[in-house]
C-alpha positions as CSV (number, residue, x, y, z in Angstrom):
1,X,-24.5,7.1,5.8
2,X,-21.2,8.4,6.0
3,X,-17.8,9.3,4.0
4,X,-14.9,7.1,4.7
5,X,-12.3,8.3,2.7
6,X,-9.9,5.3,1.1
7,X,-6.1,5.2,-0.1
8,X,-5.8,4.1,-3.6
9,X,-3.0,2.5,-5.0
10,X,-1.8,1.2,-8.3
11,X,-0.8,-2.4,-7.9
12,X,0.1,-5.9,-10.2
13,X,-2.1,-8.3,-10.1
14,X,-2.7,-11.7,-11.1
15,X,-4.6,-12.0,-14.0
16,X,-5.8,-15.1,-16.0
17,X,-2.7,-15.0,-18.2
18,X,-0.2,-13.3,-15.9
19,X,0.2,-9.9,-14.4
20,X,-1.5,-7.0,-15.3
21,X,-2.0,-3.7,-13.7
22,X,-5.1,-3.3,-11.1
23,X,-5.7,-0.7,-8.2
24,X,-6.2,-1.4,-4.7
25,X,-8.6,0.8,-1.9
26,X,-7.7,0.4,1.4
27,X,-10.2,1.5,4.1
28,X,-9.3,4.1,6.1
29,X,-11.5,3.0,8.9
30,X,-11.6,-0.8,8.7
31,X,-8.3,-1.8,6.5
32,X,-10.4,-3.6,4.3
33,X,-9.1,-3.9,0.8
34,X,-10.7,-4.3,-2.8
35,X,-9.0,-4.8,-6.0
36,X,-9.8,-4.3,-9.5
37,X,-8.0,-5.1,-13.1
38,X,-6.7,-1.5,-14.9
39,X,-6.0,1.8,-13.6
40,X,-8.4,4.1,-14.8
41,X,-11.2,6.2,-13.2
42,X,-13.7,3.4,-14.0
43,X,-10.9,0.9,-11.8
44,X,-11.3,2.6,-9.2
45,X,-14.7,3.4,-8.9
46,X,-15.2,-0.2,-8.8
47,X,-12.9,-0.6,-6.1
48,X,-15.0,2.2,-4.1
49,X,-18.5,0.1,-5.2
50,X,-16.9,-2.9,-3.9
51,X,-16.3,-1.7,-0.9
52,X,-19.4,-1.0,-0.1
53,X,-20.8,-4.4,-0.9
54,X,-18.0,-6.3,1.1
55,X,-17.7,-4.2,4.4
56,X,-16.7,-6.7,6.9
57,X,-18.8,-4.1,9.9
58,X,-21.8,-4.5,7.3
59,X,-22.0,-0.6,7.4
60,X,-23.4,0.9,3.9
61,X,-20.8,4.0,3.4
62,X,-20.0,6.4,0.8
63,X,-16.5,5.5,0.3
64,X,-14.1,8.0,-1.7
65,X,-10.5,8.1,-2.6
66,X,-8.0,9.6,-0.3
């Protein structure tokens, strides 16, 4: 398993009842993307999480931010 460092960025996104804020990771190594609602640490973690559960190369990574 190994590091893939991600960009992280703060983002609008579309919400149930309009925009709210979210963060977006972007692979470093892929380009894949996740997104998550709210911009705290806890936002992006989830991002990172997802990340690893929806590599398109179905690689099993410790992903980080950037």
């Amino acid at each position: 398993m190994s590091t893939v460092p991600c960009d992280i960025e703060e983002v609008e996104l579309e919400g149930d009842y309009g925009v709210v804020d979210g963060v977006r990771a972007h692979c470093t190594r892929c380009g894949h993307q996740t997104e998550s609602f709210g911009r705290g640490e806890n936002s992006k973690t989830r991002c990172l999480a997802l990340m690893r559960e929806e590599c398109p190369n179905a690689e099993h990574n410790y992903y980080v931010e950037n």
